[in-house]
Each structure stands twice: as structure tokens, then as C-alpha cells.
C-alpha positions as CSV (number, residue, x, y, z in Angstrom):
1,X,137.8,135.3,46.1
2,X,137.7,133.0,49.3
3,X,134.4,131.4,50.0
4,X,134.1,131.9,53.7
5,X,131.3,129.3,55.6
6,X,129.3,130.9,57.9
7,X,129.3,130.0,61.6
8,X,126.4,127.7,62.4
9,X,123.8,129.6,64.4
10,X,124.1,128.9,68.3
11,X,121.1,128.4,70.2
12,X,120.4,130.8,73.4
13,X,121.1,129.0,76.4
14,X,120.2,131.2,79.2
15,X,123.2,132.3,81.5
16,X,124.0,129.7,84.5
17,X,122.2,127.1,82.8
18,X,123.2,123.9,80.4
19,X,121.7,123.2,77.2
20,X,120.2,119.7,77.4
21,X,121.7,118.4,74.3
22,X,125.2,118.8,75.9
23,X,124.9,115.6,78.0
24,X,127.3,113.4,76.3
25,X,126.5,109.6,75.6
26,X,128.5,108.2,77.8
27,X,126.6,110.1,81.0
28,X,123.4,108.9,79.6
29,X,125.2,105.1,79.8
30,X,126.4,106.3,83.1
31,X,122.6,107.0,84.5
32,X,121.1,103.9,83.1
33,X,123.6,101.4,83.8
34,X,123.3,102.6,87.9
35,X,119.4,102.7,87.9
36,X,119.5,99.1,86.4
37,X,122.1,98.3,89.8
38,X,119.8,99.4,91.5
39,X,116.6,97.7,90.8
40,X,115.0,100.3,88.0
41,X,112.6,98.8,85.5
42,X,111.1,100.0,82.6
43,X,107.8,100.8,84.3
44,X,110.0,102.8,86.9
45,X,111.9,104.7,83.7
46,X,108.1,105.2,82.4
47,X,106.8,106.6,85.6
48,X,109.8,108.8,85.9
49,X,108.9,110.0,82.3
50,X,105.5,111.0,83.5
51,X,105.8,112.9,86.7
52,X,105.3,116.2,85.0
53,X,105.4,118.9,87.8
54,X,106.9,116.6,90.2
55,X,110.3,116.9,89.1
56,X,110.6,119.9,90.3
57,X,110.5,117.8,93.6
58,X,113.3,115.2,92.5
59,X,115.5,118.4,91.2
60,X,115.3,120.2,94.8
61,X,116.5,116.9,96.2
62,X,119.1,116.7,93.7
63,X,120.0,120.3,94.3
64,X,120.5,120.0,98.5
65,X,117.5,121.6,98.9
66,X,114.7,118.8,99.9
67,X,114.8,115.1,102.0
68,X,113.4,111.5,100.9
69,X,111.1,110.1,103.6
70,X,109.7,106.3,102.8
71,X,106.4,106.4,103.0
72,X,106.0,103.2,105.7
73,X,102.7,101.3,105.0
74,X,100.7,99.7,108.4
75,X,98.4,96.7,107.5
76,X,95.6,96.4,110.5
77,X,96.0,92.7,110.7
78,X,93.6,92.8,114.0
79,X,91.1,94.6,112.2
80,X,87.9,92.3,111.3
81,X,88.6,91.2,107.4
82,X,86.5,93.1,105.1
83,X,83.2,91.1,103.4
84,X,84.0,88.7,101.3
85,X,81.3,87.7,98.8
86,X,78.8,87.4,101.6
87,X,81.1,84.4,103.3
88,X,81.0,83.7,106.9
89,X,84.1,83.9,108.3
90,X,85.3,80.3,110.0
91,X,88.3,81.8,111.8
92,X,90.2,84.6,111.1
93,X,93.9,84.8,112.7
94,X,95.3,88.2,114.1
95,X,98.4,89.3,113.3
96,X,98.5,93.0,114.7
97,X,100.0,95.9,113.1
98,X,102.3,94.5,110.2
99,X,104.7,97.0,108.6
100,X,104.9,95.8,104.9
101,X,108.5,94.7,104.5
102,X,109.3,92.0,101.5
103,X,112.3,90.6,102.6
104,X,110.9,89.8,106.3
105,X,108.0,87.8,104.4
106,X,108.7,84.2,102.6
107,X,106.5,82.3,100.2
108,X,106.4,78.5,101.8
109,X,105.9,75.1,100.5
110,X,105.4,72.1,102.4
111,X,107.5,69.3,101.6
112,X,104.0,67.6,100.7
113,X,103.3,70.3,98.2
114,X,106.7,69.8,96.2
115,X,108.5,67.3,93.6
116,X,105.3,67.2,91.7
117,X,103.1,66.2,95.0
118,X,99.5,67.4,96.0
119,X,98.4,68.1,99.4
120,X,94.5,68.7,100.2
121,X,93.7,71.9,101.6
122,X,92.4,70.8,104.9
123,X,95.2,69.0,105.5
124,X,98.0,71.8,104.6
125,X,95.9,74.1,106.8
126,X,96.5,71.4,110.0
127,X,100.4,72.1,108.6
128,X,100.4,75.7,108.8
129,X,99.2,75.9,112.1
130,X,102.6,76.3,113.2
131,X,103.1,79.2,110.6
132,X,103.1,82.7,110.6
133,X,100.5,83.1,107.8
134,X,99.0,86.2,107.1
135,X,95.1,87.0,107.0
136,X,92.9,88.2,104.4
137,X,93.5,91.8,105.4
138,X,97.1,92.0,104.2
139,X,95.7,90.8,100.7
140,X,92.9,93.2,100.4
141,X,95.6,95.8,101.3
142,X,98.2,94.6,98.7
143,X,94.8,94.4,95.8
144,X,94.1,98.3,96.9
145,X,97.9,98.8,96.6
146,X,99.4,96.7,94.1
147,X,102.7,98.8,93.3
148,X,104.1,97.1,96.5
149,X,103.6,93.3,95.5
150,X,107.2,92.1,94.9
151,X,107.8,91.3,90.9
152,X,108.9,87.8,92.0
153,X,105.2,87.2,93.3
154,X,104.0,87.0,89.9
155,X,105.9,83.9,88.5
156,X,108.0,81.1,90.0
157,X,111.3,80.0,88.9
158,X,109.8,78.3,85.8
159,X,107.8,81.0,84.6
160,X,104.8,79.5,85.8
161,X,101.9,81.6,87.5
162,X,101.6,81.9,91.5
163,X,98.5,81.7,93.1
164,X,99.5,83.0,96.8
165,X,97.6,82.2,99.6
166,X,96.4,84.0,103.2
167,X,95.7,81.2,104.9
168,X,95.3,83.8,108.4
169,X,91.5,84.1,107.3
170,X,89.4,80.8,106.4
171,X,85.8,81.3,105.2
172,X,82.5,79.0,105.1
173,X,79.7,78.8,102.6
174,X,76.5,78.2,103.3
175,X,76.3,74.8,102.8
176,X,79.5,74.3,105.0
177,X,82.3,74.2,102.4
178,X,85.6,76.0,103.6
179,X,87.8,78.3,101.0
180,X,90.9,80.1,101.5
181,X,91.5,83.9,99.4
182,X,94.4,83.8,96.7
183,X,96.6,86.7,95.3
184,X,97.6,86.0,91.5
185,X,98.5,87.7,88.4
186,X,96.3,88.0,85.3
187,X,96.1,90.2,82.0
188,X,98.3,92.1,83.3
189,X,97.4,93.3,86.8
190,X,96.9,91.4,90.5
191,X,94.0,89.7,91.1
192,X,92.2,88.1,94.3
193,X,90.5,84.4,94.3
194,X,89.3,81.8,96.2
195,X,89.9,77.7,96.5
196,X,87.6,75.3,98.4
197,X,89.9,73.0,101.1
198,X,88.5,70.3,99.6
199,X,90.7,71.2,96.7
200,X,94.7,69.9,96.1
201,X,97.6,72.5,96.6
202,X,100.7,71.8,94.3
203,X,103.8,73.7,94.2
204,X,102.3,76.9,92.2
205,X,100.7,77.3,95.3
206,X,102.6,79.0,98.2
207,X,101.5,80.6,101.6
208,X,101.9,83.9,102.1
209,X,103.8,83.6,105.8
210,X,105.9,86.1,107.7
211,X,109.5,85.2,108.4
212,X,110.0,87.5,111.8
């Protein structure tokens, strides 16, 4: 007598619909080699892993049925700066209504800062007068809202950390020592700081400084 196999037992896929498990390697390849052209992380792949009810959201706009609108962020740069450690605040530059952008911004060096040289921080503030800096309110926006801070802000070209500064807002102790606030990254978030001008600034130590 013929031994007959029995069909394997197919799964109910509701009608109209695909079962998951039908996406072949190659589309999964497909998906993750264009999200990597196009600036996707692992923290971004995480994230989409975790929006839960929200992908109901992405699937509408997939489907036609739902628009993308970029949320635009507006930093107050005439605004007075927020307390600082109860500092006095020795001048504080306005900027008006900055809409974040990255790539209008630029993170510069003075000559006197690079090639291994050290520049004191009174003097580099006399150099950036000329500058476009930004003030202390654009880096207590960036600390509230750190998922904008560019990835590049974090290291320089030789892996070294950046300590970037807002040289728009210059504060004064007590006893008449000046300081400058700092943006850097540590244990793995953004953190704020703050140097005396008395102080040397090396090449790990770019202004923050708007290119438009």
C-alpha cells in the first residue's frame, strides 16, 4: 500500500490580507539597505520598533491615506537666557527667531585654536566678534531637545569629544570672573558646562556659529 504524506497544515490568513512570513529575504535587504541611504541608525530602527499604536499612523501614510508635516522648531534667541547657576549675565547677544536647521549652522575654529595651538578665552571672544555665534538660549533649547543635536556634534574627526560653545551669552561670577556655557557629550547623553575666559581653547573646542 502507498504511504501518502499529509499536506502540511496552512495557517488562516484572512481574505485581502498577506501573511507576514511571506516577505521574502531579499525585500527585507531591499528595506534596510534604503533606510541605511538614507541616514537610518540603529536608534531610528529601535524607535521604529517601539512605536506601538503609532503605526497605524505610518501605515495610513503608506496607504495614500495621511501627509508628513516636519515639525519646524523656533528658538527665541531674543528672549532673556534662562538662569544660569545664579550668574549675572555680562552680555547676552540677540539672534531673533532662529529656525533650527544643521546644515545652515557650522562648528568654527580659529586659526589660533588649530595645529595643536591654544588660544585664551578672552582673546577668542575679541575673534568672534565678527561671528554669528549663538546664545545660551539655543543650547538650553538643544539640552531640552536633544534628538535634534546632529551625531557629528558628539566627536570630531579623531574620535575625540567636542565641547561646543555659545559664545552669544557671556556670564560673570561674583568675584568678576567671566565663563562661557558648553554643549558636550557624556555617558551617553548631551550635557551643558561651563569654562572661565581665563581658560585656553584648543581644537576640541569649536563655536557654535550660524553660517546664513
Amino acid at each position: 500500500m502507498a504511504k501518502h504524506n499529509a499536506e502540511p497544515a496552512l495557517a488562516h490568513v484572512p481574505e485581502g490580507t498577506e501573511d507576514m512570513s511571506s516577505y521574502i529575504e531579499g525585500q527585507t535587504h531591499q528595506l534596510l539597505d534604503s533606510l541605511e541611504m538614507h541616514g537610518y541608525t540603529a536608534k531610528h530602527l529601535t524607535t521604529l520598533g517601539q512605536l506601538g499604536d503609532r503605526h497605524s499612523l505610518v501605515k495610513a501614510y503608506l496607504d495614500g491615506h495621511a501627509d508628513i508635516k516636519l515639525v519646524e522648531h523656533v528658538i527665541d534667541c531674543d528672549a532673556d537666557p534662562k538662569p544660569y547657576a545664579g550668574l549675572k549675565i555680562e552680555e547676552h547677544k540677540k539672534g531673533g527667531q532662529l529656525v533650527w536647521n544643521p546644515a545652515l549652522l557650522h562648528l568654527h575654529l580659529s586659526p589660533n585654536q588649530q595645529n595643536g595651538k591654544v588660544v585664551v578665552g578672552h582673546e577668542l571672544r575679541k575673534e568672534l566678534a565678527r561671528e554669528k555665534v549663538l546664545n545660551a538660549n539655543v543650547l538650553d533649547y538643544l539640552l531640552a531637545n536633544p534628538h535634534l543635536i546632529p551625531e557629528e556634534w558628539k566627536q570630531d574627526e579623531q574620535g575625540r569629544t567636542r565641547y561646543i560653545f555659545f559664545w552669544g551669552t557671556i556670564y560673570r561670577v561674583s568675584d568678576g570672573y567671566l565663563c562661557v556655557r558648553y554643549l558636550y557629550w557624556s555617558e551617553g547623553r548631551f550635557r551643558g558646562g561651563n569654562d572661565w575666559l581665563d581658560d585656553g581653547w584648543g581644537d576640541q573646542d569649536p563655536a557654535a556659529v550660524s553660517a546664513s
